[in-house]
MITOR-489937 format. One record per residue: chain; residue number from 1; residue in one letter; x, y, z of N, C-alpha, C in turn. Coordinates in Angstrom, 2 decimals. Layout:
REM residues N
NODE_unit_pos_code_n.xx_n.yy_n.zz_ca.xx_ca.yy_ca.zz_c.xx_c.yy_c.zz
NODE_A_NUM_A_X_Y_Z_X_Y_Z_X_Y_Z
...
This chain:
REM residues 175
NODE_unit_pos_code_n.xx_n.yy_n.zz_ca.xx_ca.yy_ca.zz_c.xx_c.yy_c.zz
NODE_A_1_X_107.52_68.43_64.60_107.49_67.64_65.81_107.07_68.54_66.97
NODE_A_2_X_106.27_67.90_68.04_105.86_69.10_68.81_106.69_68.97_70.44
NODE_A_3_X_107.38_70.34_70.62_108.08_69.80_71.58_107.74_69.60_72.94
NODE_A_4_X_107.97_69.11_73.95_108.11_69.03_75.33_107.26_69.98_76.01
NODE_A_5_X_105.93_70.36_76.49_105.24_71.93_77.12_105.58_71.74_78.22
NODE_A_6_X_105.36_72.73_78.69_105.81_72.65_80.34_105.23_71.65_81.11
NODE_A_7_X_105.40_71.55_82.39_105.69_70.43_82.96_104.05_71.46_83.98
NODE_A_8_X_103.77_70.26_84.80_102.82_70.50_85.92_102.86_71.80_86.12
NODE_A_9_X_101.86_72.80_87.34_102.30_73.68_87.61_102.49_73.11_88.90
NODE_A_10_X_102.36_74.05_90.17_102.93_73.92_91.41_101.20_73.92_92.08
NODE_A_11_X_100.88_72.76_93.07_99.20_72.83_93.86_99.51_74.46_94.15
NODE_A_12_X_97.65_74.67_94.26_97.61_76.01_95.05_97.90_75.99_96.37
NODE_A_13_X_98.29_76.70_97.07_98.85_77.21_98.58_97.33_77.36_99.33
NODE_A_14_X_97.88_76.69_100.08_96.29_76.51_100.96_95.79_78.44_101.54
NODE_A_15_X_96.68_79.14_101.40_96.40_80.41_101.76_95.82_81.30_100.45
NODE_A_16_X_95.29_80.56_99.40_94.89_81.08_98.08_93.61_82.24_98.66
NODE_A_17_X_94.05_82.89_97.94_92.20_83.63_98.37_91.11_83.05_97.18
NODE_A_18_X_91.65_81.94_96.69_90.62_81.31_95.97_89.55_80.23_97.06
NODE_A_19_X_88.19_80.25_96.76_87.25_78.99_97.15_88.47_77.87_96.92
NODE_A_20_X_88.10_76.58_98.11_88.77_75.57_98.42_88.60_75.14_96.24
NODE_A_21_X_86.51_75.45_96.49_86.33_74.41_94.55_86.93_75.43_93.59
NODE_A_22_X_87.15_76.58_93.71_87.55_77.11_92.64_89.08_76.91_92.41
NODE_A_23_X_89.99_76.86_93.58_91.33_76.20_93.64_91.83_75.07_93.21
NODE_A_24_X_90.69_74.36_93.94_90.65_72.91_92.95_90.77_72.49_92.19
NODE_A_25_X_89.59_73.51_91.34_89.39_73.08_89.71_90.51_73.65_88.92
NODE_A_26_X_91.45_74.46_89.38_92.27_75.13_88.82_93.52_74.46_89.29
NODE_A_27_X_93.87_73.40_89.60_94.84_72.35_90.13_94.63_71.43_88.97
NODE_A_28_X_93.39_70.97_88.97_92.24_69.73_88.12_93.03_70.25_86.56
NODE_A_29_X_92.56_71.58_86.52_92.74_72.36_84.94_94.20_72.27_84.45
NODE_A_30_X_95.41_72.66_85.23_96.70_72.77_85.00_97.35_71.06_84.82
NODE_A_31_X_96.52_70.38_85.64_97.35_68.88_85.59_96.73_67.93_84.32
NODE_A_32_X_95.39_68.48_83.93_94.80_67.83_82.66_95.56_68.81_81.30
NODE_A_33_X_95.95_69.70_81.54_96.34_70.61_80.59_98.01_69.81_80.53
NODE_A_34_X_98.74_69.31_81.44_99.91_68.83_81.64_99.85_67.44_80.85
NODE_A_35_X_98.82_66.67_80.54_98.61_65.27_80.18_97.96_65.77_78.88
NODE_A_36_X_97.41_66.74_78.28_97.23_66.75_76.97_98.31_67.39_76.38
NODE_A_37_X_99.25_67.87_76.97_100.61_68.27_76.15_101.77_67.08_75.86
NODE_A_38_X_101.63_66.54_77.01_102.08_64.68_76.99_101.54_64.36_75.59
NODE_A_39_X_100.23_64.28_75.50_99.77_63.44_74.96_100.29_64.24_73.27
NODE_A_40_X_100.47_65.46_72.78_101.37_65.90_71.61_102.62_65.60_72.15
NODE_A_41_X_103.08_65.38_72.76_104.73_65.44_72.62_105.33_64.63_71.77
NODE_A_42_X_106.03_65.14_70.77_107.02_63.76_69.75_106.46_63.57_68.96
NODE_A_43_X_105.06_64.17_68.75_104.25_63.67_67.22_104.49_64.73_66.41
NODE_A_44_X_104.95_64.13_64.90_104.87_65.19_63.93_103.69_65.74_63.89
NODE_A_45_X_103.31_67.08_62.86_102.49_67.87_62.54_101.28_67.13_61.74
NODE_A_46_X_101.84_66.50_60.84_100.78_65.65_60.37_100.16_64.80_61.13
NODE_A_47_X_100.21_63.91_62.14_99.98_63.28_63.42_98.64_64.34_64.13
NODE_A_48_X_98.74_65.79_64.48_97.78_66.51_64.87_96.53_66.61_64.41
NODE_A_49_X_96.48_66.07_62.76_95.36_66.08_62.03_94.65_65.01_61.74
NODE_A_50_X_95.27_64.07_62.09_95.05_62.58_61.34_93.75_62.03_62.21
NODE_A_51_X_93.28_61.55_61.43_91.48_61.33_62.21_91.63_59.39_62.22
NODE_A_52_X_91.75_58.78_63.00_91.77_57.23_63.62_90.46_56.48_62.91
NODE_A_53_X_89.20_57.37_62.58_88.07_57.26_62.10_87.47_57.92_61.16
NODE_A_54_X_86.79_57.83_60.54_86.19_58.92_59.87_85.42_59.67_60.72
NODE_A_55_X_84.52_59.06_61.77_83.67_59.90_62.84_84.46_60.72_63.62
NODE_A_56_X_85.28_60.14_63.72_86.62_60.75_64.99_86.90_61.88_64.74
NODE_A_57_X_87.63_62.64_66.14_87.89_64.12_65.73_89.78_63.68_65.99
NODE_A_58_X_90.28_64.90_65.48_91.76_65.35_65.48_92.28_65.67_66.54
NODE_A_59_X_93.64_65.17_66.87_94.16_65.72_68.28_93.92_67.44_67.63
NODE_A_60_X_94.10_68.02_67.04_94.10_69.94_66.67_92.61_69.91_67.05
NODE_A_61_X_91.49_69.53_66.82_90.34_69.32_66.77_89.98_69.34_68.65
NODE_A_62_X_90.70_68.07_68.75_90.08_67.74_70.44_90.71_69.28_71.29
NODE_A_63_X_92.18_69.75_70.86_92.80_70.58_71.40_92.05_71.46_71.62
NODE_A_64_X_91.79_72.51_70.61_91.18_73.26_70.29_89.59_73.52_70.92
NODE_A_65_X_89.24_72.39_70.59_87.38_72.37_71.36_87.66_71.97_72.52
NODE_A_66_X_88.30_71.89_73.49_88.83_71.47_74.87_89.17_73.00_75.02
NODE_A_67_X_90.13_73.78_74.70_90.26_75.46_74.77_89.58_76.20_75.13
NODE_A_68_X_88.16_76.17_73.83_87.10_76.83_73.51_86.06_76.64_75.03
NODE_A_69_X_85.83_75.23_75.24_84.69_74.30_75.45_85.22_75.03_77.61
NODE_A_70_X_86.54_74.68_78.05_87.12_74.74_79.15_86.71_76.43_79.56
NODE_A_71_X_87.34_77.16_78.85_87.07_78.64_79.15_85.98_78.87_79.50
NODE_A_72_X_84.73_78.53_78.60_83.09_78.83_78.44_82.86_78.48_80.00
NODE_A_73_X_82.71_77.13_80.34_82.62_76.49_81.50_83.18_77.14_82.62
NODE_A_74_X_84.28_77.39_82.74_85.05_78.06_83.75_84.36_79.58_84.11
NODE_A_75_X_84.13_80.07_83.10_83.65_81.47_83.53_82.34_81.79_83.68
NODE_A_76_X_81.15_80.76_82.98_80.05_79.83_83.87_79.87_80.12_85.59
NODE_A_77_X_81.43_79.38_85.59_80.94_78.58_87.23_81.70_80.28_88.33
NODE_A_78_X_82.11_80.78_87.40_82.71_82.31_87.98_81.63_83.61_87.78
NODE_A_79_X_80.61_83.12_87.52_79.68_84.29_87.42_79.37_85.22_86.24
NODE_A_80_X_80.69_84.57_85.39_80.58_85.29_83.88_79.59_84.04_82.81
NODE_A_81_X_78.21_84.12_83.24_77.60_83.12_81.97_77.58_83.98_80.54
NODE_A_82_X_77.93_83.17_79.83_77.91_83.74_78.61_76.74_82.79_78.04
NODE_A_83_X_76.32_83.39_76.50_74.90_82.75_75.44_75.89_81.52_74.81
NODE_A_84_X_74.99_80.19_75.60_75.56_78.88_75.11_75.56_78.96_73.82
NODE_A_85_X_74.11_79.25_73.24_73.65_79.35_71.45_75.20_79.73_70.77
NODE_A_86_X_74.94_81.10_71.29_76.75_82.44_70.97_77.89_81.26_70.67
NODE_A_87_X_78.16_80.80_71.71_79.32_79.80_71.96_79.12_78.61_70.69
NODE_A_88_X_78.45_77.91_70.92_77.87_77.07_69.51_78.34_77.45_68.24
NODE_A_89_X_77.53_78.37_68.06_77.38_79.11_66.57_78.98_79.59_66.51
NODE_A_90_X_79.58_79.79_67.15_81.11_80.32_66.76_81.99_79.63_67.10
NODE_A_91_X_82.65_80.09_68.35_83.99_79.14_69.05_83.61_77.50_68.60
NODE_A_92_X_82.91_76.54_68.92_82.55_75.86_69.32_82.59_74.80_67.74
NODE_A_93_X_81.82_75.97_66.77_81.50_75.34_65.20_82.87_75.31_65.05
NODE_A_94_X_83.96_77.02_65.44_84.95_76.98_64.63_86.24_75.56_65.05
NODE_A_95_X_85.58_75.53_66.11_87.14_74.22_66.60_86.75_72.83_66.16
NODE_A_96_X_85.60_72.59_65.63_85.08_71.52_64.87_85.84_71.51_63.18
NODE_A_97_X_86.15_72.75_62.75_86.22_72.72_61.38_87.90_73.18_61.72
NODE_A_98_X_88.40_72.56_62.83_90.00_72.95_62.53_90.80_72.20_61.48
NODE_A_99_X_91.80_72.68_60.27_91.88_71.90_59.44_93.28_71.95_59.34
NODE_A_100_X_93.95_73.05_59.90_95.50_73.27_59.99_96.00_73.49_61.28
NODE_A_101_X_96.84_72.89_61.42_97.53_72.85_63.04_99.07_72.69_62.67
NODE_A_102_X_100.01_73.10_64.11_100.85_73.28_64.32_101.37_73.01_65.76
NODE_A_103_X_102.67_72.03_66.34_102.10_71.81_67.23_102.82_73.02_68.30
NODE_A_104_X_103.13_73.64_67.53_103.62_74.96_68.58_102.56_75.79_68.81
NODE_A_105_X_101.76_75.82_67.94_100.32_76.57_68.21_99.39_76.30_68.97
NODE_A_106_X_98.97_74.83_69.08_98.52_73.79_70.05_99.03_74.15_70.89
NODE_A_107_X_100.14_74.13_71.61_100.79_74.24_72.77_100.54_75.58_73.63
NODE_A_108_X_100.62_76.40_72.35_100.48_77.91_72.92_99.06_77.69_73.36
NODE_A_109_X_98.43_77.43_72.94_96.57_77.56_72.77_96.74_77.24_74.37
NODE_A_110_X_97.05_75.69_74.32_96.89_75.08_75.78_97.24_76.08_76.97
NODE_A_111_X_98.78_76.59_76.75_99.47_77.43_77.38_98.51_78.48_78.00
NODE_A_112_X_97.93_79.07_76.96_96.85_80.19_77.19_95.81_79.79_78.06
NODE_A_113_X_94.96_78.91_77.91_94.15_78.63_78.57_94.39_78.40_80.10
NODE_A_114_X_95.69_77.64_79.96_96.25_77.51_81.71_96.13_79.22_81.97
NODE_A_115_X_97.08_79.99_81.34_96.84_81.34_82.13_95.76_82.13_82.45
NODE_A_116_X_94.79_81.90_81.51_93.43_82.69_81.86_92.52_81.54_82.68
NODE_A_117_X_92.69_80.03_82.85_92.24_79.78_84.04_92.27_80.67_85.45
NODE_A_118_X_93.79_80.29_85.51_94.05_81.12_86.53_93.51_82.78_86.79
NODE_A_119_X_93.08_83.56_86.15_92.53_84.77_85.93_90.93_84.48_86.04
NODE_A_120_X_89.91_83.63_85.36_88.86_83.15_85.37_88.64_83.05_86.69
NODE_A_121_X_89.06_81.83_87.44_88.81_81.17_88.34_89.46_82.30_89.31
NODE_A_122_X_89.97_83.06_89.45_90.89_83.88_90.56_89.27_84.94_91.28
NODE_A_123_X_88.22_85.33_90.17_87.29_86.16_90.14_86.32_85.31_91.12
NODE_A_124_X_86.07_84.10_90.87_84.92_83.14_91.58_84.60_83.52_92.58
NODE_A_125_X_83.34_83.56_93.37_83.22_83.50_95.01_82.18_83.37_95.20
NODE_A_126_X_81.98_82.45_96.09_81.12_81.63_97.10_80.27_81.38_96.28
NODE_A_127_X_79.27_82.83_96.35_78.38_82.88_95.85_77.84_82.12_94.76
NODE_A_128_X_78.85_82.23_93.72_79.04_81.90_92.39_78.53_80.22_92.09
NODE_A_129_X_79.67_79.87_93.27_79.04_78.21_93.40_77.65_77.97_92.89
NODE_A_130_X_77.25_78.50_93.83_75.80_78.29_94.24_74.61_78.84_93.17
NODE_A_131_X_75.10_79.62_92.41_73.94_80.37_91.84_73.70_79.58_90.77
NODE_A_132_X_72.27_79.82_90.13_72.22_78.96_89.23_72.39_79.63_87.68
NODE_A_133_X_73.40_78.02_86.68_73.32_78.90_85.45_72.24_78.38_84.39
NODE_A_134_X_71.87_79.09_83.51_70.62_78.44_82.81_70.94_79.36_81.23
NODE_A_135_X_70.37_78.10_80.05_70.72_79.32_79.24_69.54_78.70_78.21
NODE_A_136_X_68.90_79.86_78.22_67.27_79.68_77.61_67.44_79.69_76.46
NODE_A_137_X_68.58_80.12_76.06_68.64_80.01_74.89_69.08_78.75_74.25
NODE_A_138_X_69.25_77.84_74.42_69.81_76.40_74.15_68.73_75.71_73.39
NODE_A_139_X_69.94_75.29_71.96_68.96_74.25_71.06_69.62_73.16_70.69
NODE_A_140_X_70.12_72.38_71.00_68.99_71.85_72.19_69.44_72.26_73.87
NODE_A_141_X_68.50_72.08_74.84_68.17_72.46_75.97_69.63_72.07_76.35
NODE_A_142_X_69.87_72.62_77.56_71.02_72.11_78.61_70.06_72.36_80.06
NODE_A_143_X_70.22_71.07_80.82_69.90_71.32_82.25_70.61_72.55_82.97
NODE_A_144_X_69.68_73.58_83.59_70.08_74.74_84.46_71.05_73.32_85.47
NODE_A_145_X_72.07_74.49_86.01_73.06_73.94_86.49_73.55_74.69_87.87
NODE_A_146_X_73.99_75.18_88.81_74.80_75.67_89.49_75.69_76.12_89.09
NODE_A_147_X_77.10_77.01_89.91_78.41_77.40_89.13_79.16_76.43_89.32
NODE_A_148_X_78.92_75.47_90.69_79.75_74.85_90.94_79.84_73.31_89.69
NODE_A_149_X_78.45_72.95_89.47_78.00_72.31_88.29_78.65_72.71_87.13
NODE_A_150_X_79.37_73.97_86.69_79.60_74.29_85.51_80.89_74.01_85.54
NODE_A_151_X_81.57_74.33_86.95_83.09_73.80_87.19_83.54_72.42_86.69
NODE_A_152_X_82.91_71.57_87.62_82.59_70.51_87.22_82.41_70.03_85.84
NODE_A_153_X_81.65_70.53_85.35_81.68_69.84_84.01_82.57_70.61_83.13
NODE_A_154_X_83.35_71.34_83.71_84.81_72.14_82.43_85.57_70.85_83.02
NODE_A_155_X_86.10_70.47_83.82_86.98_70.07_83.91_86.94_68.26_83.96
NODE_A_156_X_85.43_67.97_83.78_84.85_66.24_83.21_84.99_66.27_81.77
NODE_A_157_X_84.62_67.49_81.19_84.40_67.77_79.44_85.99_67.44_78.86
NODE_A_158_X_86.92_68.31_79.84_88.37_68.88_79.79_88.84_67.25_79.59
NODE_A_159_X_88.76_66.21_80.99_89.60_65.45_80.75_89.24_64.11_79.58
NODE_A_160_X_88.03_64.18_79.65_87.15_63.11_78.40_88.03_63.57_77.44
NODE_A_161_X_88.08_64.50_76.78_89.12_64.92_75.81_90.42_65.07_75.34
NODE_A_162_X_91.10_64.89_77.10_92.35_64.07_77.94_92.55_63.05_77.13
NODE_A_163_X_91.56_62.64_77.33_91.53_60.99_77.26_91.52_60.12_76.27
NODE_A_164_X_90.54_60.86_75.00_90.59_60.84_73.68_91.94_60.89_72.77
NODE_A_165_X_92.49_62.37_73.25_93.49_62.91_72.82_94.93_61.36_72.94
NODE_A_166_X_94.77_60.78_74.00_95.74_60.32_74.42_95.43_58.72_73.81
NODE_A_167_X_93.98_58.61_73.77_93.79_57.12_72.41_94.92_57.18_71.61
NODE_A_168_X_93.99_58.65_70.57_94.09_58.95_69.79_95.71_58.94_69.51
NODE_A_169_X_96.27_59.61_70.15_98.07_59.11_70.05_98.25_58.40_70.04
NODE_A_170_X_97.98_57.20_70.66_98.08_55.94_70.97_98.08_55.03_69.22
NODE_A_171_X_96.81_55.06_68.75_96.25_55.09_67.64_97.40_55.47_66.06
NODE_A_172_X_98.04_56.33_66.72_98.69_56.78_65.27_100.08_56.30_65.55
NODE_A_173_X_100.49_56.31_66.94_101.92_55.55_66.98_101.62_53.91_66.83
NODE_A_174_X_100.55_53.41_66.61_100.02_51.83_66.22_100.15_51.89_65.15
NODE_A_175_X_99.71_52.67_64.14_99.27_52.23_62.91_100.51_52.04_61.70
């Protein structure tokens, strides 16, 4: 059974030496990270794996590629672009083929990611917003983007998967 994760964190303090958007998104990140731990709470272990569809992915599945998928993005829009291809071919394949879960592990995962948000996003500035990210290496293509664009879409990608996740519970306490 997976228990209770922590609760919200606390808004940033308007005296952050973070950008107003990089503060933001890191408010955005901790309170979607708060509603996908909701969304495990009280479900057995078997519940983490169980696919609603055959097309469908796994709450361990959505967890996991929400982890992977959030970080990439975040450090994007912070000036750290990394090789989308890179990301693909590894993180990205590996949280697709998650096949064992736990929901204390899940939790931790999530856990983690809240903390190195905060570390990610702490680096951001101004600049960063603004610059553009592009990754030539993409098969298929991704539109060059901004940082602030990359923010943005960690934390649209982040909650779509929110959102899924929380069907998807929905779904197995129905059936």
């Amino acid at each position: 059974m997976v228990p209770r994760g922590i609760g919200l964190r606390p808004v940033i303090p308007y005296d952050s030496p973070m950008t107003p958007t990089h503060a933001g998104t890191l408010a955005i990140v901790h309170e979607s990270l708060a509603m996908f731990r909701d969304a495990l709470h009280g479900l057995p272990d078997d519940a983490l794996l169980w696919k609603p569809a055959a097309s469908a992915n796994s709450l361990a599945v959505l967890a996991v590629h929400s982890v992977t998928a959030t970080r990439f993005f975040l450090k994007c829009g912070c000036g750290q672009v990394g090789s989308i291809a890179e990301y693909r071919r590894t993180e990205r394949a590996a949280a697709f083929q998650t096949r064992i879960a736990s929901g204390g592990d899940l939790l931790s995962s999530l856990q983690a990611l809240s903390d190195d948000a905060e570390l990610i996003l702490s680096a951001g500035v101004e600049r960063h917003l603004l610059e553009p990210v592009s990754w030539p290496d993409a098969d298929p293509p991704v539109p060059t983007r901004t940082g602030a664009g990359s923010l943005f879409a960690a934390v649209g990608h982040l909650r779509e998967h929110v959102g899924q996740a929380q069907l998807t519970r929905d779904l197995w306490l129905a059936r």
